[in-house]
C-alpha positions in Angstrom: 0.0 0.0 0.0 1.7 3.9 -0.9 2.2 5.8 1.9 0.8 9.3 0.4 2.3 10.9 3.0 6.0 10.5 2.3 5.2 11.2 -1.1 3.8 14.6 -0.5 6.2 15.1 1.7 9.2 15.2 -0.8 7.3 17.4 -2.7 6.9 19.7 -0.4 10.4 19.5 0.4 11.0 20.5 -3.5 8.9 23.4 -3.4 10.5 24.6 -0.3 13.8 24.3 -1.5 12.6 26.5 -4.5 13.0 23.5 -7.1 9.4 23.3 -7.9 7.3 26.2 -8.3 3.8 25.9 -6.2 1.6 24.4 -9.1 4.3 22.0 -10.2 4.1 20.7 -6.7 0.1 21.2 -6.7 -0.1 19.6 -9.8 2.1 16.8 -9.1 -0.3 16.0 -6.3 -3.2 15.8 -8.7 -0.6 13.3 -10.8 0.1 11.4 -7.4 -3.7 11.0 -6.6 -4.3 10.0 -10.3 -2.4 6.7 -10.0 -3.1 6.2 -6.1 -6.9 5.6 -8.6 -5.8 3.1 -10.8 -4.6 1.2 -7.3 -2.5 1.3 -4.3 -0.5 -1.3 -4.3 1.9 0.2 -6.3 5.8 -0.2 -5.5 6.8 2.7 -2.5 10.0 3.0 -3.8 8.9 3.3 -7.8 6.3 5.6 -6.5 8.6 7.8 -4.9 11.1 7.8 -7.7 8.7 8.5 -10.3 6.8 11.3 -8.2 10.4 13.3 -7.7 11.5 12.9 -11.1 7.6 13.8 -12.6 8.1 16.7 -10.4 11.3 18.0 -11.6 10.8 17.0 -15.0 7.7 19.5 -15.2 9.6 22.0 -13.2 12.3 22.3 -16.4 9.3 22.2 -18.6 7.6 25.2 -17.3 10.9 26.8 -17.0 11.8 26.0 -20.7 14.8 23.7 -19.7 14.0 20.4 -20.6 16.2 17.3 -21.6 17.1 17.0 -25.1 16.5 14.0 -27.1 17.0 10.4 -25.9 19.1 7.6 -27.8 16.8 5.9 -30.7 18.0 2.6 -29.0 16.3 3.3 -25.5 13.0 4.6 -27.5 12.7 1.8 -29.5 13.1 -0.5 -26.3 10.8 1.6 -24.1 8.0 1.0 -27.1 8.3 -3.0 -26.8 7.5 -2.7 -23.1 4.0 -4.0 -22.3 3.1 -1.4 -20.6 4.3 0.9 -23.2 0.4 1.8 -24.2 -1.3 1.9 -20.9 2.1 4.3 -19.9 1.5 6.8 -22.7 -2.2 7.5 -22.0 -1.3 7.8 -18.6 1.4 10.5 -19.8 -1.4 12.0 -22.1 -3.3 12.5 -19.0 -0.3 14.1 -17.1 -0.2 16.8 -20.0 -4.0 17.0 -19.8 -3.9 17.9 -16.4 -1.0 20.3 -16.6 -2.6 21.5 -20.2 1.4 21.4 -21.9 2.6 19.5 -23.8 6.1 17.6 -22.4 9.0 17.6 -24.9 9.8 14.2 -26.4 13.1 13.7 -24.0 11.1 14.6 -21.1 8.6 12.3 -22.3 10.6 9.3 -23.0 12.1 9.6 -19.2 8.3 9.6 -17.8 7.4 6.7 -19.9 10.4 4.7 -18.0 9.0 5.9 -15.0 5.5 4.7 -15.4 6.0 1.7 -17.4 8.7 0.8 -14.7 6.0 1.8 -11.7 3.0 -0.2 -14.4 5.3 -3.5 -13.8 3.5 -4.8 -10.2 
């Protein structure tokens, strides 16, 4: 079961160190809740990984300094994952929410996240 708590409480440890602004780490929460729908018994550790990472990775978004494109090799791998599909509408959902779209470097990183978090 995720313990939501130590979660939020790296992100608010981000925002208070001035990584994240406040509705990266609002948002993030939203992202956080989103998944805690889809179940709970999700991996703490994955979780926590992913959230912090989500977190940051929106933070160089909205600040205009995201990662630049991945190797072809790592895409083409992250695409024959099984839970390459039900990862990318997730990610849809994510941009959705935060109503931006996420640069294809950025994007490829989330995927490993969530297809990594998707593998219970």
């Amino acid at each position: 079961m995720i313990d939501k708590s130590s979660i939020i409480e790296r992100l608010d440890i981000l925002h208070e160190a001035n990584i994240i602004s406040p509705t990266v780490r609002e948002k993030s929460e939203l992202v956080v809740n989103r998944f805690l729908d889809i179940s709970d018994d999700f991996d703490q550790e994955k979780m926590d990984v992913f959230c912090v990472h989500l977190a940051i990775a929106l933070s160089r978004v909205e600040k205009g300094e995201c990662e630049s494109g991945t190797d072809e090799n790592i895409v083409a791998e992250i695409k024959q994952n099984g839970n390459y599909n039900e990862a990318s509408k997730i990610l849809n959902e994510i941009e959705d929410l935060f109503q931006v779209e996420i640069p294809e470097g950025e994007k490829i990183l989330l995927l490993i996240h969530i297809c990594n978090l998707l593998e219970r």
